[in-house]
C-alpha positions in Angstrom: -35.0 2.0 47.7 -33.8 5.6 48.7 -34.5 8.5 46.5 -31.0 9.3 44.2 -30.8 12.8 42.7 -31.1 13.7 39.1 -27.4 14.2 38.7 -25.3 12.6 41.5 -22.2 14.2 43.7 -20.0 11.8 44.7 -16.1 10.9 44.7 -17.1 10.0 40.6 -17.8 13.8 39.8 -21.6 16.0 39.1 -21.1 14.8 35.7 -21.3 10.9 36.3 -24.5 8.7 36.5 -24.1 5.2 38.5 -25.6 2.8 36.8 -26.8 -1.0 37.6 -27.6 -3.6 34.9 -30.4 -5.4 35.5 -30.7 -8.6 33.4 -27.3 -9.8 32.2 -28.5 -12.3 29.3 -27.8 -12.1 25.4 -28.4 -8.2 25.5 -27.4 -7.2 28.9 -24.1 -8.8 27.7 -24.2 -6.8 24.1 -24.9 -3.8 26.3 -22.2 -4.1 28.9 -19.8 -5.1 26.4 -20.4 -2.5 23.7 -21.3 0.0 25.9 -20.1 -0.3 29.3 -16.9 -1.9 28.6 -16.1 2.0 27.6 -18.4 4.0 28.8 -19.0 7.5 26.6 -17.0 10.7 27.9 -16.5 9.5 31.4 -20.4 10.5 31.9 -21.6 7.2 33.6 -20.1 4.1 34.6 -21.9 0.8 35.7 -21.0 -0.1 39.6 -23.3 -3.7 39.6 -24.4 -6.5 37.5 -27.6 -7.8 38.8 -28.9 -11.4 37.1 -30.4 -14.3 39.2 -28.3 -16.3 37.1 -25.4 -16.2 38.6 -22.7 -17.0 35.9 -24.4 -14.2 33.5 -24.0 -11.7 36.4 -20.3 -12.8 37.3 -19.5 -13.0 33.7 -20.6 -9.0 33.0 -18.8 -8.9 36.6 -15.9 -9.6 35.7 -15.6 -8.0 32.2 -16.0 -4.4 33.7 -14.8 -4.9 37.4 -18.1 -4.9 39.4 -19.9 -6.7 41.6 -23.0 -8.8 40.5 -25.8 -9.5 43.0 -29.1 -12.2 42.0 -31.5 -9.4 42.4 -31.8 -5.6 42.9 -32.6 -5.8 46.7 -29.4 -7.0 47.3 -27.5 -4.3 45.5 -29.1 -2.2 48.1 -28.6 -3.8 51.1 -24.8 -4.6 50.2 -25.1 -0.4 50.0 -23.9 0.1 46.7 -24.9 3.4 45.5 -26.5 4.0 42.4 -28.7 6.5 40.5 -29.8 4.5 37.7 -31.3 1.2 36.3 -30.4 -0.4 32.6 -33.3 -2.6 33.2 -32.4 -6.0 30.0 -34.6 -7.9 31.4 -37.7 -10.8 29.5 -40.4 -8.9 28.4 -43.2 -9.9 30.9 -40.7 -8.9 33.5 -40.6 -4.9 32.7 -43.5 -3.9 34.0 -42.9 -4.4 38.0 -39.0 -3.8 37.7 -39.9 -0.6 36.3 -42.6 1.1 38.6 -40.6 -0.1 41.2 -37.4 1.5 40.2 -39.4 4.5 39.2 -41.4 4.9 42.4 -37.9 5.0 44.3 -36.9 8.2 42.2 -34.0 6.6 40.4 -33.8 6.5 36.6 -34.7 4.0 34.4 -34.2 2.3 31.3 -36.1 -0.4 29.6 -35.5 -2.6 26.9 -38.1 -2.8 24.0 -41.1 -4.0 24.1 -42.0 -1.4 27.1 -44.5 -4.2 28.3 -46.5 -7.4 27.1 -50.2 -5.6 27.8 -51.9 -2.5 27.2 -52.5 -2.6 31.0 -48.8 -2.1 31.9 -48.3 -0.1 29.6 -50.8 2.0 30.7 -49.4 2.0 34.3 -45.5 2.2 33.6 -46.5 5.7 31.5 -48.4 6.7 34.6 -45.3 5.8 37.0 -42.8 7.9 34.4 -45.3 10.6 34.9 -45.6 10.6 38.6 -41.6 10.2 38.9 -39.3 12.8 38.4 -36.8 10.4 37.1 -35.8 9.7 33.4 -37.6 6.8 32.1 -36.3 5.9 28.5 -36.4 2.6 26.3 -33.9 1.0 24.8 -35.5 1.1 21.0 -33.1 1.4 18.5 -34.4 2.2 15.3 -35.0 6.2 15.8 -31.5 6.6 17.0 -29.6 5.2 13.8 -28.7 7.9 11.4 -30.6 6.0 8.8 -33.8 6.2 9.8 -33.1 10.5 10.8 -31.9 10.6 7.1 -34.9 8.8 5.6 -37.2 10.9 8.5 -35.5 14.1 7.3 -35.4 13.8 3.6 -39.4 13.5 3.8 -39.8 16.1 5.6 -37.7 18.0 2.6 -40.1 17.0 0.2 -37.4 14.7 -1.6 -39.7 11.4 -1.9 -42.4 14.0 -3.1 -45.6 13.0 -1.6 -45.5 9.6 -0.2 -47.5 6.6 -1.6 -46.6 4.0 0.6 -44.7 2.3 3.2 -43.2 -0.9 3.1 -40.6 -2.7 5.8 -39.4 -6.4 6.4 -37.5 -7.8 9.6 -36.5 -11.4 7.8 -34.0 -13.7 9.2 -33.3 -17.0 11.3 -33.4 -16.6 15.1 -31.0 -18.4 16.5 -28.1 -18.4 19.0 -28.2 -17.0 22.6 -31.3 -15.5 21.2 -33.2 -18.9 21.8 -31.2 -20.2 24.7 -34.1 -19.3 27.4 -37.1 -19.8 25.0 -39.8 -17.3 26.3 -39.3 -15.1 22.4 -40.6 -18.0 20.8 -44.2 -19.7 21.2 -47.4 -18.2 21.0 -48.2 -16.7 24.9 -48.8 -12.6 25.7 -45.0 -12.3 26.1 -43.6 -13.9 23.3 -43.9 -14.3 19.6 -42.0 -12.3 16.6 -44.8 -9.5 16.7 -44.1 -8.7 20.3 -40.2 -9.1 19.8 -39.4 -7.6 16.5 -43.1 -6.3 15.7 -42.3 -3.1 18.4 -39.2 -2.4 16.7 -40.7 -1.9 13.0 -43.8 -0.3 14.5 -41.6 2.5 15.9 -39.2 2.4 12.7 -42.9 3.0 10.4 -44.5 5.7 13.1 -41.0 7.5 13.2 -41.4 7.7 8.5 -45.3 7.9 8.5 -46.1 9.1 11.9 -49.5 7.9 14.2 -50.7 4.4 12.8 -54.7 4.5 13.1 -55.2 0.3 12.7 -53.9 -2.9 11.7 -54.4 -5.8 10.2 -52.7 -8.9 10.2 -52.1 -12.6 8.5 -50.2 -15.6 9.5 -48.0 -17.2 6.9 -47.1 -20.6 7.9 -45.5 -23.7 5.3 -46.8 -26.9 6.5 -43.5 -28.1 7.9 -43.5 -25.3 10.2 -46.4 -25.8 12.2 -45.8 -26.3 16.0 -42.3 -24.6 15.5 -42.3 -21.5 18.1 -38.8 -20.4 16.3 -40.0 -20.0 13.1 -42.7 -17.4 12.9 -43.8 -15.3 10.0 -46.6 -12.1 10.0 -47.6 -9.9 7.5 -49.1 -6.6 8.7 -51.1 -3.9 6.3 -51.4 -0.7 8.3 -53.5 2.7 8.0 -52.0 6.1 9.3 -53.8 8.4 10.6 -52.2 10.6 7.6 -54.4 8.1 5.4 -51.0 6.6 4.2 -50.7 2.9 4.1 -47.8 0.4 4.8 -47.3 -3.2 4.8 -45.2 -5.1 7.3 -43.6 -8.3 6.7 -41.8 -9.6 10.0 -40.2 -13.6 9.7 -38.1 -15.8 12.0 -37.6 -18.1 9.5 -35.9 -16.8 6.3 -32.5 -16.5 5.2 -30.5 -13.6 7.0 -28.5 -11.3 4.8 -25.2 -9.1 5.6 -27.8 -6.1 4.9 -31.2 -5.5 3.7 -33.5 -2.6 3.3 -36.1 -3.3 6.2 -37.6 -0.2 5.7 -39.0 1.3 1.9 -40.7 4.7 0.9 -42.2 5.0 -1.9 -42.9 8.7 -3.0 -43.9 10.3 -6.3 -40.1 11.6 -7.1 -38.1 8.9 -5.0 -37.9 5.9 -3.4 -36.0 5.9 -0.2 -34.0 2.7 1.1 -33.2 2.4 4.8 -30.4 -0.3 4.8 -29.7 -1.9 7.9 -26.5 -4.1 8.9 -25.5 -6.3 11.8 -22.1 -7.7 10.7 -20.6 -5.0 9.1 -20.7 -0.9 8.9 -22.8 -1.5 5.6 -26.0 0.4 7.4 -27.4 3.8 5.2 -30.4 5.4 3.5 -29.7 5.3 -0.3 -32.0 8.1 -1.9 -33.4 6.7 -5.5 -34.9 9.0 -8.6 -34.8 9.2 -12.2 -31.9 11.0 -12.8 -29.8 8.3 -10.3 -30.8 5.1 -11.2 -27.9 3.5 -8.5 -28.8 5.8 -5.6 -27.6 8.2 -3.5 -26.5 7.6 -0.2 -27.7 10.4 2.4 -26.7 9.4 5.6 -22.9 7.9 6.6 -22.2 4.0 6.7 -23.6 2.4 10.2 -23.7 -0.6 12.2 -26.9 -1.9 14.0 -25.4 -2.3 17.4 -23.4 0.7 17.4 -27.1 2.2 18.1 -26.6 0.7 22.0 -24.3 2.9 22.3 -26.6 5.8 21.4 -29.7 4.6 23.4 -27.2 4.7 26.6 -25.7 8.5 25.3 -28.8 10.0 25.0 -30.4 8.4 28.3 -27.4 9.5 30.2 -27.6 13.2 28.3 -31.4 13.2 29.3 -30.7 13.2 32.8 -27.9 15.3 33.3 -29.5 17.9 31.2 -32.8 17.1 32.9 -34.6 17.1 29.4 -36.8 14.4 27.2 -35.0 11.2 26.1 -35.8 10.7 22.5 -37.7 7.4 23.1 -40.0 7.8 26.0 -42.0 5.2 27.7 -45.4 6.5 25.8 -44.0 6.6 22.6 -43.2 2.9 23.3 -46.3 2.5 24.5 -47.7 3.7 21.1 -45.7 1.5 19.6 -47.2 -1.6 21.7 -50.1 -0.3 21.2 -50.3 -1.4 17.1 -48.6 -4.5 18.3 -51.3 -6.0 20.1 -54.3 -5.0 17.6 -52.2 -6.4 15.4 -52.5 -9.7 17.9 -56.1 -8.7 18.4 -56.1 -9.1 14.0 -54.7 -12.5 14.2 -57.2 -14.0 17.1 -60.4 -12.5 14.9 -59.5 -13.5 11.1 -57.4 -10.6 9.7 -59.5 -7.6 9.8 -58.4 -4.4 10.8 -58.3 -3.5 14.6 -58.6 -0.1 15.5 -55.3 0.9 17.7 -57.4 3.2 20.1 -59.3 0.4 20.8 -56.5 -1.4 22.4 -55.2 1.6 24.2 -58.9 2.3 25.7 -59.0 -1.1 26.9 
């Protein structure tokens, strides 16, 4: 690959980033749909679709106008010019895609989980270090207006001091979600902790801030065993604040329109963060004494319209040549309590010191 630079000067104008998507599956297609279908402010358009899968890449093709190539080295050799990678790609694939993107000076983003072991993790932080490239991850919780509400309003002192931390991810996967099987089963790259456990990690380090260790449990009904789809974990964690919280992360409950997978518990007020998929239904609902119902402090949301921020603020990040608001060693963090709490599970529950995993 040939070096791009930070902002690019073509026929598109200073202001506009070239982007390829790299992995065209069930979110590579939410992404290029929701996001690239009409791109932000004219800041960055996507010029290739890139799937070894050839009817995922001609399908994202087609929607937006590009071409779509089986792999990355052809994109190059058919010349196209780009300065950036929307790398959607299965989790054990991240790591190589990334460094190598990285190492050729263009910018990358990553979907969640940044990487399936501590030791990629390790070396994808190292290559966003060495690069002058922006390297952000697509993590969505700290960019809905929720979870900044919720964030903020401790900070205030609203909650009064906080007690405790409780959040649940509980539904039925299902869908285009389970049409190539690796998120199910129980391997290094697959598995509800690794898939959805990242997510809530970063959602509880965002409200309680650095988790110190983990401890985890299996909860399995009898006619579940075997099943890779259905999958449920329950996590008790320490901060480093000397706060605790308690995770509870399922693959085979009953989905609702929304849900409040995130709970503080202060001394004055309990603070709900609500989160919807189908519908704008999404807010953090402020609870005390004096208002029994709730308060709402943040405006009505939808989950997905959060892809839309991930791209905005990686896009603003390299223009403005500044710090994207997920980087890769904040995901790495989040990985991090993800695979003690793995480490928890393979040595009967106890806790499992983070910095353990991250030394090793």
């Amino acid at each position: 690959m040939n070096t791009a630079s930070a902002v690019p000067s073509d026929q598109a104008g200073p202001a506009t980033v070239r982007i390829v998507l790299v992995g065209c599956g069930a979110i590579g297609w939410e992404v290029a749909s929701r996001v690239y279908a009409q791109p932000t402010g004219g800041r960055y358009r996507l010029v290739a679709a890139v799937d070894p899968h050839a009817d995922r890449a001609g399908a994202v093709g087609d929607l937006l106008g590009v071409p779509a190539f089986a792999s990355l080295a052809e994109v190059l050799a058919a010349g196209v010019a780009f300065d950036a990678v929307d790398q959607r790609l299965p989790h054990h694939l991240h790591a190589d895609a990334a460094v190598e993107v990285l190492a050729a000076g263009r910018h990358v983003l990553v979907e969640k989980p940044l990487a399936t072991s501590a030791a990629d993790a390790v070396r994808m932080v190292a290559a966003s270090q060495d690069s002058g490239a922006v390297a952000a991850v697509a993590e969505n919780y700290p960019h809905l207006s929720a979870v900044r509400a919720a964030r903020h309003a401790i900070a205030a002192g609203r909650a009064g001091t906080v007690r405790a931390l409780r959040t649940t991810r509980a539904y039925t996967l299902g869908g285009a979600w389970l049409r190539d099987g690796w998120r199910t089963g129980a391997g290094p790259s697959s598995g509800i902790m690794l898939d959805q456990g990242t997510h809530h990690t970063s959602l509880l380090r965002r409200l309680g801030g650095r988790i110190s260790a983990v401890a985890a449990q299996h909860s399995t009904a009898p006619e579940d065993a075997g099943d890779g789809a259905v999958e449920t974990v329950l996590l008790t964690v320490r901060f480093a604040s000397g706060l605790v919280g308690h995770c509870v992360y399922s693959w085979g409950a009953a989905a609702l329109a929304d849900e409040a997978e995130a709970t503080v518990f202060g001394s004055k007020a309990r603070i709900d963060v609500r989160v919807s998929y189908e519908a704008d239904l999404g807010h953090a609902r402020l609870f005390d004494p004096g208002t029994p119902q709730g308060t709402a402090i943040s405006a009505p949301e939808n989950y997905y319209d959060s892809h839309r921020l991930m791209v905005d603020d990686w896009v603003a990040a390299i223009t403005e040549r500044r710090r994207p608001l997920v980087t890769f060693a904040d995901a790495a963090a989040d990985l991090a309590v993800v695979l003690a709490a793995a480490a928890s599970l393979r040595h009967g529950g106890g806790f499992v010191d983070v910095a353990e995993i991250v030394g090793g």
